[in-house]
VMD Tcl script that draws the C-alpha trace (Angstrom):
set ca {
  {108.43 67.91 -7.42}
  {106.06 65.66 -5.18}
  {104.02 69.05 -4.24}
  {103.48 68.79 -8.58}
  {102.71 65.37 -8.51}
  {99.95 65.81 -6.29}
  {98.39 68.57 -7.98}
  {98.69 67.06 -11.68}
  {95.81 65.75 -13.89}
  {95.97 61.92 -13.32}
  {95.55 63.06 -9.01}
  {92.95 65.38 -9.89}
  {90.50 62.92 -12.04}
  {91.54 60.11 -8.68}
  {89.92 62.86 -6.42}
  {86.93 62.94 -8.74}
  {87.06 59.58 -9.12}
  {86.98 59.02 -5.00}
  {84.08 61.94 -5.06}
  {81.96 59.90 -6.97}
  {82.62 57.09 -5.07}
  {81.60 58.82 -1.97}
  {78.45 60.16 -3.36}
  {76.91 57.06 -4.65}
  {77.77 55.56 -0.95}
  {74.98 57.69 0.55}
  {72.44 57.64 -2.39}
  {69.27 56.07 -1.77}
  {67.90 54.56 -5.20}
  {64.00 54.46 -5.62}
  {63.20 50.72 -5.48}
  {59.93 51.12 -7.34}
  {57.01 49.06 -6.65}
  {57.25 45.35 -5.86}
  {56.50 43.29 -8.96}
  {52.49 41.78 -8.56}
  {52.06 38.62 -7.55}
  {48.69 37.58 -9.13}
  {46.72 35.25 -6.44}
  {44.88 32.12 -7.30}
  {41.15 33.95 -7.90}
  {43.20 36.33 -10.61}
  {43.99 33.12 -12.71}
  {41.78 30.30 -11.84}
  {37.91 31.11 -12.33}
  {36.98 28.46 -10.20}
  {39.12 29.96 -7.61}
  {37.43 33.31 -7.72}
  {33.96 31.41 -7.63}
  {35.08 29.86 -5.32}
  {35.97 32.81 -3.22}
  {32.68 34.37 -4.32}
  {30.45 31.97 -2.83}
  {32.22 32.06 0.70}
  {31.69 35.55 0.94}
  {28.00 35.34 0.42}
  {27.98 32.21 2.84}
  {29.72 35.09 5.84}
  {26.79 37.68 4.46}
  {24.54 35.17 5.12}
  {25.46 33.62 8.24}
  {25.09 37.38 9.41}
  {21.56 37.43 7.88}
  {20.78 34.71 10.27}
  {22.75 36.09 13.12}
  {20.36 39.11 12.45}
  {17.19 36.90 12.56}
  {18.31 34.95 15.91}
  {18.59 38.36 17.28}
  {14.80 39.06 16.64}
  {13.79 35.42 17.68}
  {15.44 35.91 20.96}
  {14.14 39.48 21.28}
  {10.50 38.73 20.41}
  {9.92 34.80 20.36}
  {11.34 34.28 23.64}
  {9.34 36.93 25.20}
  {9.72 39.97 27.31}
  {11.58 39.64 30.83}
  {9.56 39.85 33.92}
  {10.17 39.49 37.76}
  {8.81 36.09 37.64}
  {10.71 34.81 34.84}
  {12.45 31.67 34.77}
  {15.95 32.17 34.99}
  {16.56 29.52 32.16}
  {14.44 32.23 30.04}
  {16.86 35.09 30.50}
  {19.69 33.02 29.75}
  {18.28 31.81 26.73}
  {17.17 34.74 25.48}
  {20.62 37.07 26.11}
  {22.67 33.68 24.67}
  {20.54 34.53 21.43}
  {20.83 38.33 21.88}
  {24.85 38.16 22.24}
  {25.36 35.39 19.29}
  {22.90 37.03 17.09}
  {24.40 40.79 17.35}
  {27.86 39.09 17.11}
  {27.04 37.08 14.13}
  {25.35 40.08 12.41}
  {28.31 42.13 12.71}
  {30.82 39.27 12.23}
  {29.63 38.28 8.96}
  {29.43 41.62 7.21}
  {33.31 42.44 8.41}
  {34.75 39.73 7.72}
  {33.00 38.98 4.10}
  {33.98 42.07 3.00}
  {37.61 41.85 4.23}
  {37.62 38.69 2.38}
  {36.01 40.00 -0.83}
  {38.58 42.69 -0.79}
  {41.36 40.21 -0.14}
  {40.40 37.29 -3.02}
  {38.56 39.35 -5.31}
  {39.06 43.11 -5.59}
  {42.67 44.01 -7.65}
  {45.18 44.53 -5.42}
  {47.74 46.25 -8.35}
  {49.50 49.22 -7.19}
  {50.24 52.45 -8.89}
  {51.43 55.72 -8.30}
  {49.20 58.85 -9.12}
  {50.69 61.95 -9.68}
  {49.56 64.95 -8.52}
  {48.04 67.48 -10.94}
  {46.25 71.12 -10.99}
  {42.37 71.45 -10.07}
  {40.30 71.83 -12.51}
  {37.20 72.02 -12.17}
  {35.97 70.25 -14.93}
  {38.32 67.70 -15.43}
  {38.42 67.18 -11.50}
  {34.63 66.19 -11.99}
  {35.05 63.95 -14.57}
  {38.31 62.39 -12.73}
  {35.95 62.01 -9.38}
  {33.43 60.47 -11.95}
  {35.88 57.70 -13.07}
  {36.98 57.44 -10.25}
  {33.76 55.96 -8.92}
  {33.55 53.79 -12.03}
  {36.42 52.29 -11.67}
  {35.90 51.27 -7.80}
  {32.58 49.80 -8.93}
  {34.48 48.16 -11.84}
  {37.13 46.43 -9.56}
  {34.39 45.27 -6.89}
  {32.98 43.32 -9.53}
  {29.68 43.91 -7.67}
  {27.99 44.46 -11.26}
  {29.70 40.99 -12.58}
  {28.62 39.14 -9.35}
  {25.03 39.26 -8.66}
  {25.11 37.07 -5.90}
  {27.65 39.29 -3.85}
  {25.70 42.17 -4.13}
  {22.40 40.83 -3.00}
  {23.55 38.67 0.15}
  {25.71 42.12 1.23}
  {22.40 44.29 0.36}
  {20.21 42.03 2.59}
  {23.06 41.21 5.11}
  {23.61 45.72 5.23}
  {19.83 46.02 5.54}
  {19.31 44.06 8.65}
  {21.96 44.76 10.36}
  {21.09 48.09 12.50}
  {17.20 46.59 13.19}
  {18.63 44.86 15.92}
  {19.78 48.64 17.78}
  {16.18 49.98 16.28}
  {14.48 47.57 18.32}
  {16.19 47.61 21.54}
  {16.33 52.04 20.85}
  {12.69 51.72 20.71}
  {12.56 49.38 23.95}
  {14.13 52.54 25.93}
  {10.33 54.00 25.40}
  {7.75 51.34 26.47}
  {4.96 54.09 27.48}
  {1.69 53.13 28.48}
  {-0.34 53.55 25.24}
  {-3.33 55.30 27.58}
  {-4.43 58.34 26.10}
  {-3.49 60.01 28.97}
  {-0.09 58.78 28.48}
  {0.08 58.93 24.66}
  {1.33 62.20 24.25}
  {4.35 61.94 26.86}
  {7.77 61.08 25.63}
  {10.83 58.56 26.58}
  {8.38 57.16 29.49}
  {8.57 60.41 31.13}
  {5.15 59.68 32.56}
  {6.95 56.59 34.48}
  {9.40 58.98 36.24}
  {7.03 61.65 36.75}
  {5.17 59.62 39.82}
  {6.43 57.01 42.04}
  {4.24 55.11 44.82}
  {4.57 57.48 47.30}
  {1.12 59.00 48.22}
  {-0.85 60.52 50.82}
  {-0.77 58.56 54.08}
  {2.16 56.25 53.24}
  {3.92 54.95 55.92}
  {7.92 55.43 55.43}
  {9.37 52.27 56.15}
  {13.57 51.12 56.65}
  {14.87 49.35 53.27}
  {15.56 46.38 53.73}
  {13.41 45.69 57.20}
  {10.53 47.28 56.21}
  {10.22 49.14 59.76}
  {7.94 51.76 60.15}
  {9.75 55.19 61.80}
  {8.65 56.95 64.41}
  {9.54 60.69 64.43}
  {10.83 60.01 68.04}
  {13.45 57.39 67.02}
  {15.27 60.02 64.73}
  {17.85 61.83 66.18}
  {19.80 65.01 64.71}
  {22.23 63.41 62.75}
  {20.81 60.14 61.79}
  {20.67 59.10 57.90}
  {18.26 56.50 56.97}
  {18.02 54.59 53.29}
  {13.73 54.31 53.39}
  {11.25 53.48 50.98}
  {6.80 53.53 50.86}
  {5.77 50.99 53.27}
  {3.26 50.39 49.82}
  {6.14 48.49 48.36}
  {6.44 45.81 50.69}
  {4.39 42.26 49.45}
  {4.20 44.08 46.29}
  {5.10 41.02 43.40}
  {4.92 43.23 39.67}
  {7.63 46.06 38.85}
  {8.75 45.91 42.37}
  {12.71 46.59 41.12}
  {11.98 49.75 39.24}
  {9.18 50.70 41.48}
  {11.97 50.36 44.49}
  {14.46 52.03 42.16}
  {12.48 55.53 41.98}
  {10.82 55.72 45.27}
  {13.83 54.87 47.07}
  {14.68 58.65 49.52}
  {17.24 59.59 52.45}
  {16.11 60.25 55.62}
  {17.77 62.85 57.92}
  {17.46 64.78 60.69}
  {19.03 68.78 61.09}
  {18.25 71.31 63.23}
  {15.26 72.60 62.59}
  {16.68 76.35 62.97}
  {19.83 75.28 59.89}
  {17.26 74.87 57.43}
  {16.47 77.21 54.67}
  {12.98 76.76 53.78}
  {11.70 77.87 50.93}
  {8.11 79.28 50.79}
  {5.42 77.02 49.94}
  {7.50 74.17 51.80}
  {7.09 75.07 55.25}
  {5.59 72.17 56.43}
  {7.34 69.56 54.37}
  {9.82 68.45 57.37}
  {8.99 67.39 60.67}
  {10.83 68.94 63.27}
  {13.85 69.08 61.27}
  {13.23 65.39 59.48}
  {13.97 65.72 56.03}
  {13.40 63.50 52.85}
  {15.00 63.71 49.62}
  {14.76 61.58 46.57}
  {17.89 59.46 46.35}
  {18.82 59.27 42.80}
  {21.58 62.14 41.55}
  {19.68 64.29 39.29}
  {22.97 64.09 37.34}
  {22.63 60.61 35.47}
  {20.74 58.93 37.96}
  {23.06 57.41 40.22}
  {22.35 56.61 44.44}
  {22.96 59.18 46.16}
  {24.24 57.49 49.62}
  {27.48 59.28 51.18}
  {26.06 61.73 53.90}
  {28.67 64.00 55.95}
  {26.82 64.82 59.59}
  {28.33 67.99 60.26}
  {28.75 69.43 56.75}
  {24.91 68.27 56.17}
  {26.41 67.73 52.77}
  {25.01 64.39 50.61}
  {27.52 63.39 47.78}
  {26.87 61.67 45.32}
  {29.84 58.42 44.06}
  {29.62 58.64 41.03}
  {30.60 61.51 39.79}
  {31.17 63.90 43.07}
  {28.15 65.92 42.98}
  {27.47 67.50 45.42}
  {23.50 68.81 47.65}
  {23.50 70.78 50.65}
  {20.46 69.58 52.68}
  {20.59 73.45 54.70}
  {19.10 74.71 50.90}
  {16.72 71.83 50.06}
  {19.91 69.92 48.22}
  {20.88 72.55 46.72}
  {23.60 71.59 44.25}
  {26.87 73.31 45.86}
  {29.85 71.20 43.70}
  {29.81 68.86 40.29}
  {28.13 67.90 37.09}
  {24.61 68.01 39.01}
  {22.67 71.12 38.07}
  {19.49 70.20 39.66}
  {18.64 70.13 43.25}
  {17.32 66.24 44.20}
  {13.53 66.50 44.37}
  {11.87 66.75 47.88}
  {9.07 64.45 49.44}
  {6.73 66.13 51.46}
  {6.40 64.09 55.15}
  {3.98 64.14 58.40}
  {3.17 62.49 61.02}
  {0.30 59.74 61.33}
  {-1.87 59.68 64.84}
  {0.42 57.22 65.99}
  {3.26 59.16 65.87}
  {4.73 56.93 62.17}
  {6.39 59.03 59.78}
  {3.95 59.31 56.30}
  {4.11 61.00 52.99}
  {1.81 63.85 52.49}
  {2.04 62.78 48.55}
  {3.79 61.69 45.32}
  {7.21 63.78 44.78}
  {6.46 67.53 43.46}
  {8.89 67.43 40.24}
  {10.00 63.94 38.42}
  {13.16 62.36 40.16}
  {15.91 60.60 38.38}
  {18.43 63.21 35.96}
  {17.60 66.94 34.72}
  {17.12 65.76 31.42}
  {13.87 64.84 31.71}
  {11.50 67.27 31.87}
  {10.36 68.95 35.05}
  {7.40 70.91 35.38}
  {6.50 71.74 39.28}
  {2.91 72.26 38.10}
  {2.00 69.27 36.41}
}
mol new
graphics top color blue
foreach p $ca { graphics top sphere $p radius 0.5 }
foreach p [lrange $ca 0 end-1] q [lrange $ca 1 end] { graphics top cylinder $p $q radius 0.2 }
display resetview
């Protein structure tokens, strides 16, 4: 009887009464889209004109940040050694504010047109087929519509202060992109490009004394012994008052000493060394670093940067790293008084490969 009772039709609708149960337990309902809260510009116009002039105030605060760029840039004037320091400091304060300002202005007026002005209703889109047609003239309402809800047609003001405010915003990186190249305008010069003509000679010249940086010691061939590693630059550079930084910066060579019978000389350079004294341009032919770690019995010099790596046995040879250009060599002699001189200018342009390097010119 109770093996009846549990099998009857009053149990069986309790079991799919309890199934039911169970199921909705686990079911996740779609909670639709929250209901739209409209914001004060959606139903006060004085709001939204509100909100419409302080977005044209932030496009044209960075107007002005753009214009304090350029007064700092060309009003203050271009940076020399003998500049005040007060100058520089003035001029990057009006560099920094103005680039910051220029940028500053455009993001955050459009984040606040966006925010006070654009519709911010939401919808769901569902998907449909391709056609090609139809999927034009859906892209082409499309862009209607987003030019509809930016109201950029309705407010006149919005749209000119974020045309202007757009528009001057990247001459600020055209100008200092165009700095990178400040040439001579010579017509012997006119033709090069980047300023290659600035790393394609240095001071160094014929009869140059090489002196110790920072002393300013002239070297005798007899005070360098195998082994020794010297930081040296043209004795021409010394008292010198204009460019003397970036002068210093591409002249700059290491001075070593091997054993005359470990080098591999290459023809044409066979009297480039004295007596196994060596000199190579010090800046990596990688990106320009210093080139400033030298191992004595490896005869290796290694760049810090980035771990390249010249053998001075194969005229710097690149042997390990990024490098793929061996470091330019300056040809040296002896004066009558036994001082160690340049026989000229480098050969080849120092600094990295990617400028161009033509033995001939």
């Amino acid at each position: 009887m109770s093996e009846h009772r549990q099998g009857g039709p009053e149990d069986s609708g309790a079991v799919e009464r309890a199934g039911h149960v169970e199921q909705g337990k686990y079911a996740i309902d779609n909670p639709g889209l929250p209901p739209h809260r409209p914001r004060l510009a959606d139903e006060d116009p004085r709001a939204a004109k509100r909100a419409e002039r302080q977005v044209s105030v932030l496009f044209v605060l960075s107007i002005l940040g753009t214009l304090t760029f350029f007064i700092g840039y060309f009003v203050v004037g271009q940076i020399g050694p003998d500049t005040p320091f007060s100058t520089i400091r003035l001029q990057n304060t009006l560099l920094g504010l103005g680039t910051a300002f220029s940028m500053l202005g455009i993001g955050v007026g459009i984040v606040h047109w966006a925010k006070t002005l654009m519709p911010d209703h939401e919808w769901v889109e569902e998907r449909h087929e391709i056609r090609t047609e139809e999927d034009r003239q859906i892209a082409e309402g499309m862009i209607n519509d987003i030019l509809d809800e930016s109201q950029i047609k309705r407010r006149p003001l919005l749209r000119n202060t974020l045309i202007g405010a757009i528009a001057l915003a990247p001459l600020p990186a055209v100008a200092i992109f165009r700095d990178l190249d400040n040439t001579d305008n010579r017509s012997d010069l006119a033709e090069e490009n980047f300023g290659v003509e600035r790393l394609r000679h240095t001071i160094w010249d014929e009869g140059v004394r090489l002196v110790r940086d920072p002393s300013g010691t002239p070297i005798k061939a007899s005070d360098v012994a195998i082994g020794n590693a010297m930081h040296v630059i043209p004795e021409s550079l010394l008292g010198r008052t204009h460019d003397k930084l970036n002068q210093k910066a591409k002249s700059v060579v290491l001075l070593m000493r091997l054993n005359p019978e470990s080098l591999q000389i290459s023809e044409g350079r066979e009297d480039w060394n004295v007596d196994g004294i060596v000199a190579y341009s010090k800046i990596c032919t990688h990106v320009g670093c210093p080139v400033a770690l030298y191992e004595q019995h490896t005869h290796h010099l290694l760049c810090p940067c980035h771990q390249s790596t010249f053998d001075l046995t194969q005229e710097c040879k690149v042997i390990f790293g990024p490098a793929s250009h061996a470091l330019p060599q300056l040809p040296i002699t002896v004066d009558e008084e036994g001082f160690l001189v340049a026989q000229s200018d480098f050969h080849e342009p120092v600094g990295p490969v990617y400028w161009e390097r033509d033995p001939n010119r």
